[in-house]
Steps between C-alpha positions, in 0.01 A plus 500: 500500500300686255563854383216658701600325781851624485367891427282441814797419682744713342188795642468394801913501596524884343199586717676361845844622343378882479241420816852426686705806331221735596415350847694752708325793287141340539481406882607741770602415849466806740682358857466612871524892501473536143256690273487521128391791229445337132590735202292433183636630212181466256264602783635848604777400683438496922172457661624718829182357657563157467732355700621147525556342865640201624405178315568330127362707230481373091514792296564585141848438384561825269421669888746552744496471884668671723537412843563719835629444891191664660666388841669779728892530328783667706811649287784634677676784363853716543527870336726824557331802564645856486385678784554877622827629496597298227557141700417185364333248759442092394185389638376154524124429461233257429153503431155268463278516267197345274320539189051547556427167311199630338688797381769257310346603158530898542878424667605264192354802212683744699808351602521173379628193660809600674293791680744481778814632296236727353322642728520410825838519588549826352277678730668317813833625397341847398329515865834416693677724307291814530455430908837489505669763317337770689661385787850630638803243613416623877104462464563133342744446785266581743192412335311111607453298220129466530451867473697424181298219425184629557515775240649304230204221526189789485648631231564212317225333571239787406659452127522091460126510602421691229655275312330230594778365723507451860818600746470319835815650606831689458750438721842677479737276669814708551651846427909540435659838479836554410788423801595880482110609485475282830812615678386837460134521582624254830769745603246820450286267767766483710588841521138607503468281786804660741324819377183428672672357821687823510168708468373220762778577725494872450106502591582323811767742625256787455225332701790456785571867448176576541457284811815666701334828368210448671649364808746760555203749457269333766810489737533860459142616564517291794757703632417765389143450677722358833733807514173717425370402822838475713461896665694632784196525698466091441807491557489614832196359632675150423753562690339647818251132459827287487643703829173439698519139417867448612426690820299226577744264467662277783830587317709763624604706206699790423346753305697781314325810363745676243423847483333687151187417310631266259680286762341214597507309851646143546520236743830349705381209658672466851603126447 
């Protein structure tokens, strides 16, 4: 072999040799769900405009690519939280979210890759947390979790967008207060509870009171209208009606006439 021949060669093997060490920095492979920003060094760093989807891209291999899960994520996440009083509740929560592909350029110059350590979680935690800490043990006690829930994700979620970020949802998954905090606020319940069945109670006795009242003072103007009307003169004629009738009767009957005004007659009946 001649000594061209072997320089040829010799050129050809350190062109695949470097072709093969670079290969991985020359040709990118974006998968399912996956979206790419390039940063060029010599050419003023991130073009927030351009932004590379799913597919193979060659580029430069002084650049560097870097890739993003445009897909909807869900973390789940435990943190303490002081609220009023002083008491320390655990909460459990998780929450969805996504990156706006076409925004990947402005989220990588401000944040950088891990934008989720950055940025996004932050302002989940930050929501929870302020919802939450305004709260008392009895209001969380009492309160539904998608009142809770519902509060933390507008808050959130009015932020991340401004970030460029989407939050589908934040879910808070469950609430634990202390054993004393709950033994407490449950026997306050209880004893707020017999409270209002006394009052319950108590109302009902006064609307029987009331009742008898009422019925005692209807019996007595009926009486009083009865007696009213119950004169001597009455009286009398009454009786003289009831004689006339008996005189009629088959029956013979003794009749005895006591002496005085106030004396009045009555029958023996000869049987």
């Amino acid at each position: 072999m001649s000594q061209r021949k072997a320089n040829i060669l010799i050129l050809i093997l350190t062109i695949l040799l470097v072709f093969m060490l670079l290969f991985d920095r020359i040709f990118m492979i974006n998968g399912p769900g996956t979206a790419s920003v390039v940063y060029k060094p010599l050419d003023n760093g991130v073009d927030k405009n351009l932004v590379y989807r799913e597919g193979v891209y060659m580029i430069a291999p002084w650049n560097n690519m870097y890739q993003f899960n445009v897909r909807e994520q869900m973390v789940e996440e435990s943190l303490k939280i002081m609220v009023k009083n002083g008491v320390t509740v655990k909460i459990r929560i998780n929450y969805r979210y996504y990156p706006i592909q076409d925004s990947l350029g402005a989220i990588f110059q401000k944040y950088g890759p891990d934008y989720h350590k950055v940025f996004v979680k932050p302002e989940i935690l930050f929501a929870v947390r302020e919802r939450m800490s305004g709260f008392s043990p009895e209001e969380i006690y009492s309160l539904k979790l998608d009142e809770l829930k519902l509060s933390a994700f507008e808050h959130s979620a009015t932020n991340l967008h401004e970030g460029n970020v989407m939050v589908s949802d934040v879910l808070i998954l469950d609430i634990e207060l202390p054993p004393f905090v709950v033994g407490a606020i449950e026997s306050k319940l209880r004893e707020e509870q017999k409270s209002e069945e006394y009052d319950f109670k108590i109302e009902i006795a006064l609307k029987e009171k009331q009742i008898k009242i009422i019925e005692a003072e209807a019996i007595q103007a009926a009486q009083f209208t009865i007696n009213s009307g119950l004169t001597p003169q009455y009286l009398r004629y009454k009786q003289i009606e009831a004689m006339q009738k008996l005189s009629t009767s088959p029956n013979a009957k003794t009749l005895i006439m006591p002496q005085g005004d106030d004396q009045n007659p009555f029958i023996l009946d000869a049987r």
